[in-house]
N, C-alpha and C positions, 0 to 999 in steps of 0.2 A: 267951390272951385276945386277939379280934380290937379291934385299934384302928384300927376304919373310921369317918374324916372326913368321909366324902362325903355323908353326911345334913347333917352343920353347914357343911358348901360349899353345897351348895343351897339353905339356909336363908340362907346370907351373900348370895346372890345376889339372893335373892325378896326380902332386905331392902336390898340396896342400891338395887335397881330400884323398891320402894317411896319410898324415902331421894330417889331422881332425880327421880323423877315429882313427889311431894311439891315439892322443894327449885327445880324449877325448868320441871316441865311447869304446873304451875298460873299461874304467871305468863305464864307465853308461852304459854297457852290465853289467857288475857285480852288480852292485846296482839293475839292473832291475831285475834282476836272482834271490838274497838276498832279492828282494822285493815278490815275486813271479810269476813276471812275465815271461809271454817269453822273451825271449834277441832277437828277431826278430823282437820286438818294437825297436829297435835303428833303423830302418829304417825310421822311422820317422823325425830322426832326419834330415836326409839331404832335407825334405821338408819345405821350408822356411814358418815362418805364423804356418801352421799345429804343426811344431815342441814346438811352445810358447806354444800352445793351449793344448796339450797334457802334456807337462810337467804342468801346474797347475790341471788337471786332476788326472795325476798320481799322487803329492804332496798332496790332498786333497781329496781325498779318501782313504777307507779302502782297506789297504794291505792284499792281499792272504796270504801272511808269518804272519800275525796277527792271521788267522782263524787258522792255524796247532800247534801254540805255545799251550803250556800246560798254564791250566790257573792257 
């Protein structure tokens, strides 16, 4: 009898990266949106390294939604 895991590791995987997306790219789609960003920056996020690097970018620079406010 073969006991191959490697269907239910794939499965663990598709669900965890569903579990991420859910848990915390939806929020930071709306903040990025709210910021003025595109929300097509949440792709970022799931590149490891790049993702750190990007967020004190966006944290530390001027926001698009600053330049539209009245002053």
């Amino acid at each position: 009898m073969d006991n191959d895991m490697s269907g239910m590791g794939a499965l663990g995987v598709v669900l965890a990266v569903i579990i991420y997306f859910c848990v915390l790219g939806i929020p930071v789609m709306q903040v990025m949106h709210r910021a003025g960003y595109s929300r097509a920056w949440i792709l970022i996020m799931f590149v490891p390294l790049l993702n750190i690097i990007f967020l004190w970018i966006f944290a530390f620079r001027r926001w698009p939604a600053e330049d539209r406010r009245p002053a």
